[in-house]
N, C-alpha and C positions, 0 to 999 in steps of 0.2 A: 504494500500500500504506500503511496506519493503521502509523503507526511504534508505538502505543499496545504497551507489551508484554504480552499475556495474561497471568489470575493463576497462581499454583501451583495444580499439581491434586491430587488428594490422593492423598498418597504410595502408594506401593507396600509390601507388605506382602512381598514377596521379590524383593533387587532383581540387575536386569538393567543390562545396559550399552547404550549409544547407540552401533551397529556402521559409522555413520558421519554424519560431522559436517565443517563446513567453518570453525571455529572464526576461523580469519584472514579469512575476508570480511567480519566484523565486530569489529574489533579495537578496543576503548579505551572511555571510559565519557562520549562526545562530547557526551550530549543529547539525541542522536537514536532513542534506542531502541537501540543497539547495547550488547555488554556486554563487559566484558573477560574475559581466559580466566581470571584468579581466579572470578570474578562470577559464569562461565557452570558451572564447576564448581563450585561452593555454592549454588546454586538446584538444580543435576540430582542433587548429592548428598542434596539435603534432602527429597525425593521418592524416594529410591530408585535412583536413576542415580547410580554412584559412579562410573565407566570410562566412557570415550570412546575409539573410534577415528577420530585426524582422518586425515584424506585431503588431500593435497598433489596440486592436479592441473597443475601447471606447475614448473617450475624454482623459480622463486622459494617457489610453495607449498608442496612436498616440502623446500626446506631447513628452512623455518618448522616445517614440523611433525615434522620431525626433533628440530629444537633445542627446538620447546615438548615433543615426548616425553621429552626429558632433562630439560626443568625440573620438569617435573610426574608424580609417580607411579603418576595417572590416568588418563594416555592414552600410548596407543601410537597410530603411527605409520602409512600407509600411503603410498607415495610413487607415480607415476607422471605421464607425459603423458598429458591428457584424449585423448579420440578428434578434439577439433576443434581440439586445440591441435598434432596431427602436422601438418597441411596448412599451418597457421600458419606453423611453422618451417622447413619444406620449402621454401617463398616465399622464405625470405630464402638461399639457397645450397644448394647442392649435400651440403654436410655440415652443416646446419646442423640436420637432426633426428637425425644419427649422433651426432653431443656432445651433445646434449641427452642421449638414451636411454643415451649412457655415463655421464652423469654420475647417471641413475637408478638406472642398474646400480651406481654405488656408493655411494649411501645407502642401497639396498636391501641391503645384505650387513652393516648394522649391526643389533642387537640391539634397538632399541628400534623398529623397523621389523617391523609384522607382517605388511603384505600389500603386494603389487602391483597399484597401481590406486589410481583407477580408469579401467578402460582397457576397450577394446571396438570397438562400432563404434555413430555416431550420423550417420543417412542424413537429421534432420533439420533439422540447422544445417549439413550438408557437403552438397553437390552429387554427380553424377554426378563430376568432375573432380577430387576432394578422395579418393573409397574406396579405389583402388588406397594410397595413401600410408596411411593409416585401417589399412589390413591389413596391412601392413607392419612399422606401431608394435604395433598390437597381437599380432601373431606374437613379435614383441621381445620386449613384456612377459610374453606367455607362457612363453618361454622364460627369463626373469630367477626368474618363480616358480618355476620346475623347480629351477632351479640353486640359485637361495638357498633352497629350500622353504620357501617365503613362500605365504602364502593369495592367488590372484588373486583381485581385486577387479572383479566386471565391469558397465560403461557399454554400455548394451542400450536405443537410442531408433529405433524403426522399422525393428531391422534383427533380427528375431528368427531368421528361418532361418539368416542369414550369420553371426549369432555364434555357433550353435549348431554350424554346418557347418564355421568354425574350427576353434575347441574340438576339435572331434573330428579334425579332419586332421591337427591343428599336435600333441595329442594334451595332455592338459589335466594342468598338478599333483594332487598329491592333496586342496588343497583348494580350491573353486571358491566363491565368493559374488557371487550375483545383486542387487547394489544395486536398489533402490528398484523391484521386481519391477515387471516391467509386460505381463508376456503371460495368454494368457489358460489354462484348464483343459487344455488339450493343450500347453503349451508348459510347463506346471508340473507335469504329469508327466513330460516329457521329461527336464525337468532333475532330477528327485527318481530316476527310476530313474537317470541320469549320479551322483549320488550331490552333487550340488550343494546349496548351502543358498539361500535364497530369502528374502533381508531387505526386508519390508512397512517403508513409509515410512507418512506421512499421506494419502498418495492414497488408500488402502484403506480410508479413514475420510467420502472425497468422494462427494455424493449421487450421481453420475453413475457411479462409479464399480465395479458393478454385476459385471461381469467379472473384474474385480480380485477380488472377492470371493468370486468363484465359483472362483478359481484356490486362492484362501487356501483353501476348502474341501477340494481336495481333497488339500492338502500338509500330509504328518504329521509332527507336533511336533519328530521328531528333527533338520525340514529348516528349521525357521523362526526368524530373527533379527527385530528389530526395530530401525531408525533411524529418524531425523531428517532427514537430508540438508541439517540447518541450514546459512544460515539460510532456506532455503527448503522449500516444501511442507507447508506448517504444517498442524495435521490440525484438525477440527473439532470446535467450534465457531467457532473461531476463524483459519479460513483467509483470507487476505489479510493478515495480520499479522505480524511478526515471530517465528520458529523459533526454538528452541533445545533443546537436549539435554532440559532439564527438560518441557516439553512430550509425551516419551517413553510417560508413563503412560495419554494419548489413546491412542495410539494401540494399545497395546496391549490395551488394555481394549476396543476394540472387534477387536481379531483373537480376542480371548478369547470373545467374543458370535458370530464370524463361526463360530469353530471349535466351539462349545457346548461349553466346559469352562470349570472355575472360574481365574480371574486366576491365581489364586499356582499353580496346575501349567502354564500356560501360562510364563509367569516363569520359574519352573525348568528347564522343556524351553530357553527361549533360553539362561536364563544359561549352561546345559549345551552349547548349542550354540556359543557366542560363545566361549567359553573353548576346544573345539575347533577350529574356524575359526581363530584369533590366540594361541593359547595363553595361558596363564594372565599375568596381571598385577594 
């Protein structure tokens, strides 16, 4: 990957928030293309991205983004176990993804904490031997969103019927958010009648990416977010390079072109949705 960082694009004329971000996988102003979280919020402000929600997907990440939710008036919070970090800790003891997931459960019951997740199930970096544990944490988290009504955050990578078949068993919060969408025109009705919202990343902006966009079609304004997933997934023209929040206005501007409406009512549908999802900040 060109560590080279992409320019600014030009602003947003009604702005929206970046519904998730990975803020600490690039922390400090090294040299390397990396940007710190002042840095990363004055570039996405200066386009029209004023709000971030980061997402902590491990122990360590969910404290960070706890504590960067309290420094900064920008972002809120999202705390959980990733889907390939349960099997992880399961390895090391018998209770060693039980205190994990308790300790999620109590960052999640603070204020500056909007959602749970992201969490789910991912059949591609886990094995056959890794699901059972995978459904286990994510039944937890589902149940953390209940209890704290928190927005669940959901990790959906080759496993679209089982997180769907979840969902409905385990029996879902009232609010559900589909990161970085990746099913195709029947899996995006599914979730739009379940009353779920369905956040496009940069994938939706990749030539191949074809399905994706045929999903974005058929899902109405009231159900679509827009992230980053920084710092990965960077949307084009500039894929292979370094992500970040400010980047945002790509991708938007091409859900705007997928959906035939103008920029600034698409903008508004998300900002209106993102503020429902995670409540106002």
């Amino acid at each position: 990957m060109s560590q080279e960082r992409p320019p600014l694009p030009e602003p947003l004329t009604v702005e929206v928030a970046d519904s998730h971000c990975h803020l600490d996988l690039a922390p400090g102003e090294d040299g390397d293309g990396a940007l710190s979280v002042e840095r990363a919020l004055e570039l996405a402000a200066s386009v029209g991205v004023p709000r971030i929600v980061q997402i902590g997907c491990d122990l360590a990440g969910a404290r960070w983004a706890v504590a960067t939710a309290h420094e900064h008036p920008s972002i809120v919070a999202g705390v959980s176990l990733h889907p390939n970090e349960a099997p992880r800790l399961a390895a090391n003891g018998p209770t060693a993804l039980d205190e994990a997931l308790a300790e999620i459960d109590r960052l999640a019951a603070t204020e500056r904490v909007r959602a749970v997740g992201e969490t789910g199930l991912d059949y591609y970096r886990t094995g056959d031997d890794g699901r059972a544990v995978q459904h286990a944490s994510f039944r937890a988290h589902i149940e953390m969103a209940k209890r704290h009504a928190k927005a669940l955050v959901i990790h959906d990578r080759d496993a679209h019927e089982d997180v769907l078949a979840v969902l409905a068993d385990a029996g879902p919060p009232d609010r559900v958010v589909f990161h970085c969408f990746s099913g195709d025109v029947e899996m995006a009705r599914e979730c739009v009648k379940a009353g779920y919202w369905l956040s496009f990343a940069g994938t939706v902006t990749f030539k191949n990416a074809a399905g994706l966009r045929n999903a974005l079609a058929v899902a109405p304004l009231d159900r679509l977010l827009v992230e980053t997933d920084a710092p990965f997934l960077t949307p084009m023209p500039y894929r292979g390079r370094p992500n970040a929040s400010y980047l945002v206005p790509h991708t938007l501007r091409a859900m705007a072109e997928v959906k035939q409406v103008p920029v600034e009512e698409l903008a508004a549908a998300v900002a209106a949705n993102t503020t429902a999802a995670f409540d106002p900040w």
